[in-house]
N, C-alpha and C positions, 0 to 999 in steps of 0.2 A: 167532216166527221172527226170526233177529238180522240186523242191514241193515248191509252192509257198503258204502261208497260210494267212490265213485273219481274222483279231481282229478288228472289230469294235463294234460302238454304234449304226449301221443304223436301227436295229431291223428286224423286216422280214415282214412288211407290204407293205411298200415301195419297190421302183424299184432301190434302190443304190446298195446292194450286189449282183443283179442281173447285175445289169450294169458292176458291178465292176470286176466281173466275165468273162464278154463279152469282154471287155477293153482287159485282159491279153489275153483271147484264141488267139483275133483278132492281138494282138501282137506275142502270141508264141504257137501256136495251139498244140504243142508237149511238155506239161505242166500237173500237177497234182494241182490242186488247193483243198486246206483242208480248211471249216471253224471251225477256234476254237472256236469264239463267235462272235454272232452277239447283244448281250443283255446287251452291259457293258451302264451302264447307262449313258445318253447324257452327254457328255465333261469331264466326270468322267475317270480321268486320272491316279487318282492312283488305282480304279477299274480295269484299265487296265492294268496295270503295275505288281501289282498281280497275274492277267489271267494269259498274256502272260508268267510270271517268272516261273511260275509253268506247264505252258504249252512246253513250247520250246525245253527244255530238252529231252523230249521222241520221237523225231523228228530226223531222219537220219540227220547226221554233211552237211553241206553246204546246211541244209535248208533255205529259205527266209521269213520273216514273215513280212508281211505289217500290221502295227498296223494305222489304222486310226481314231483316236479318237480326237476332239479339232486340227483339222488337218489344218485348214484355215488358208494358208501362208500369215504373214502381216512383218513387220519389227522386230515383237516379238516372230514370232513364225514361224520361218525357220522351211526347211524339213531337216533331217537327214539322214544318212544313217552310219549302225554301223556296224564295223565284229567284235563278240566278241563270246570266247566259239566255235570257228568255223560254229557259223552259222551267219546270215544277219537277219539285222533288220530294218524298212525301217518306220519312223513314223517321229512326229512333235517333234522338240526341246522343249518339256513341263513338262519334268520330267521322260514321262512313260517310258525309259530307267533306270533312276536311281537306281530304286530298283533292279535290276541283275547288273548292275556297280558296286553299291554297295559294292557286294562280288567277281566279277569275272573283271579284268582290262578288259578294250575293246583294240582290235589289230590296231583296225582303225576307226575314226571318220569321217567324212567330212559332208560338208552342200553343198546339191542336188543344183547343177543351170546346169537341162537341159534345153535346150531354148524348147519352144513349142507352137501354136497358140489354145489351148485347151481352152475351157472355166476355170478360173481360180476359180470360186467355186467349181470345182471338182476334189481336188488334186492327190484323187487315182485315176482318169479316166485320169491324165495325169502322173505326176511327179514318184507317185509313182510307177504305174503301168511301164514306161520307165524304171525306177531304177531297181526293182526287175527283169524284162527280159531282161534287161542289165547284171543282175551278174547272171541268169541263164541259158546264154549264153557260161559263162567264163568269163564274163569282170571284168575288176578288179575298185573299189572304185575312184580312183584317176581321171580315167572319168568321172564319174558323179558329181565330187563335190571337192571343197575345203576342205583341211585336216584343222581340229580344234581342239584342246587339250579337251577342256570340255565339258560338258554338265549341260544341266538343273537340278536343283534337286527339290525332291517332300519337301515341306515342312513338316516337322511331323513324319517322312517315320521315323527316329531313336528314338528309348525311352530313356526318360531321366531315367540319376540316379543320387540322390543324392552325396554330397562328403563325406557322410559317409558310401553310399553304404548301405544306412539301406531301400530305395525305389526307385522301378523303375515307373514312370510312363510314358503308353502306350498308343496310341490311338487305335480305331475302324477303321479297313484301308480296308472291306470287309465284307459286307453282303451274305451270299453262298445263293442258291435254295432252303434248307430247313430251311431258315432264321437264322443260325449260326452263329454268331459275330465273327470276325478274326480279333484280333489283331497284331500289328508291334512287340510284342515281342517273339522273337525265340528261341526253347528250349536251343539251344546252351548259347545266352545271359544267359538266366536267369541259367543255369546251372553254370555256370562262376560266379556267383552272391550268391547264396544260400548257399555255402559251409556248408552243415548240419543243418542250421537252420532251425526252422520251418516258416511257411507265411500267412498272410490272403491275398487274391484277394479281392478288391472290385469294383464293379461293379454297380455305382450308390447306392441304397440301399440293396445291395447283395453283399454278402459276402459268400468265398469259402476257405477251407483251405485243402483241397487235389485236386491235379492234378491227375488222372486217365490214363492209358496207350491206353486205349478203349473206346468206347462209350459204348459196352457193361458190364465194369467193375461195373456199378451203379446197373445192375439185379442182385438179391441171387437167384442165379439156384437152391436152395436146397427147394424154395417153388415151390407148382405148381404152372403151369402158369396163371390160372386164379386166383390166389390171388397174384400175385405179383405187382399189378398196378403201374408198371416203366414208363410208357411211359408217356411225359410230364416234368420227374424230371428234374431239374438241372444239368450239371454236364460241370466242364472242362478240358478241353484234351488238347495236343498237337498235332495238325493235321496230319494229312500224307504230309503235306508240311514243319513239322516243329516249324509253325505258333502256339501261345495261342489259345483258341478258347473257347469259352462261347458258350453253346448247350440245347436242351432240348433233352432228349433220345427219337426219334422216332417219331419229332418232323412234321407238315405238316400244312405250315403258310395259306394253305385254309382252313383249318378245326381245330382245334384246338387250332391253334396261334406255334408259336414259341418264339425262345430264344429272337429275335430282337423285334417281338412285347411288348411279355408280361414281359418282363425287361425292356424294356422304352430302348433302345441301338440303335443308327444310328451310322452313318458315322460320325468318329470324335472323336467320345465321350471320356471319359478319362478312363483308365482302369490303376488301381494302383495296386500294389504288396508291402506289409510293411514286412519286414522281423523279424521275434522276436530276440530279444537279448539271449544269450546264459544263458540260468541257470547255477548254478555250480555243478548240476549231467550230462548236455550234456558238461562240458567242461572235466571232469574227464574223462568220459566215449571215449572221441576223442583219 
């Protein structure tokens, strides 16, 4: 049975993932429809881009993913359709691809022209939803759409680094549920980077100079637990996706606040890494 999945911004008040849903069955009644999120913030595309990168993966190979975020076809912003990584991706040419192009080449690009008499403001109750029970049918790319070498890219999406390699800096590319700041820089990057040095993070007027492997590395098990008042601290990790990530241990932005609030951190914002220069007991010592 073929899985067709759904990333958008519609949220779950409204009657559009409902529809959207109705769309596909009434097209392929013998379908699995997953949604991954319904919550990516309106037209917030590198929010999306994020989602899906980290979601697609753990999904059976020839799954289809209809990302509809900033999805309104105009002359700037064609529909897509991509085979990359062996699965489909079915969204607007506005970047939210580029973060998995990125790192993984795509097999097959094209830009969707199925004819349709659908109402036009609603592109996954037409274009999209044709495309994806097009290819989980069997059908191959090449019908639904013109082959095109490239794609959009997010702006920001890569961290700079100096030409002395003495700083990277990184934007804020993701707010999580428990309000945790995700930055674009990747353990792998920065690992390529540091070669032994030591680093401060800063983060607005926050400053961090150890990376932790856990969220829970910032607790001392050796107190009891009611003196050990961790929950709230600072700490930053390397996510399970890789990703930098500024945190509060334990953190619950209804009641407490989190990392995003009480660090002043949104979408954007600039997140630096200074590397120190080598003393001459760490150059001996290499």
């Amino acid at each position: 049975m073929a899985i067709i999945t759904l990333t958008t911004d519609f949220g779950e008040k409204d009657h559009y993932a409902g529809a959207a849903k109705g769309a596909i069955y009434s097209e392929l009644p013998d379908v699995n429809i997953v949604d991954i999120s319904h919550a990516v913030s309106p037209f917030n595309t590198l929010e999306a881009a994020y989602i899906i990168k980290n979601a697609y993966h753990n999904f059976p190979k020839g799954t289809i993913h209809i990302i509809d975020v900033d999805s309104e076809l105009s002359p700037e912003n064609k529909h897509i359709a991509v085979k990359l990584d062996d699965h489909f991706f079915i969204c607007a040419n506005n970047g939210i691809m580029s973060m998995i192009c990125a790192e993984i080449v795509a097999d097959r690009i094209v830009e969707i022209r199925i004819p349709n008499n659908l109402p036009k403001m609603q592109p996954i109750a037409d274009a999209f939803v044709k495309a994806a029970c097009h290819i989980a049918r069997g059908g191959t790319l090449e019908v639904i759409g013109k082959h095109i070498e490239t794609i959009k890219p997010i702006k920001k999406l890569k961290p700079f680094v100096n030409e002395n390699q003495t700083q990277i800096v990184g934007h804020v590319i993701y707010i999580d549920n428990y309000g945790n700041v995700i930055t674009n820089i990747k353990r792998t990057f920065f690992d390529s980077l540091i070669k032994g040095r030591a680093f401060e993070i800063l983060a607005r007027n926050h400053k961090f100079n150890k990376i932790n492997d856990r969220y829970c590395d910032i607790v001392n098990f050796d107190f009891e637990a009611n003196k050990r008042h961790d929950e709230g601290r600072k700490l930053v990790v390397f996510n399970s996706s890789g990703f930098l990530e500024i945190a509060l241990y334990k953190s619950n932005p209804e009641t407490a606040g989190c990392a995003s609030s009480l660090l002043g951190l949104k979408v954007m914002d600039s997140i630096s890494i200074n590397f120190k220069p080598f003393n001459h007991e760490q150059k001996v010592s290499l």
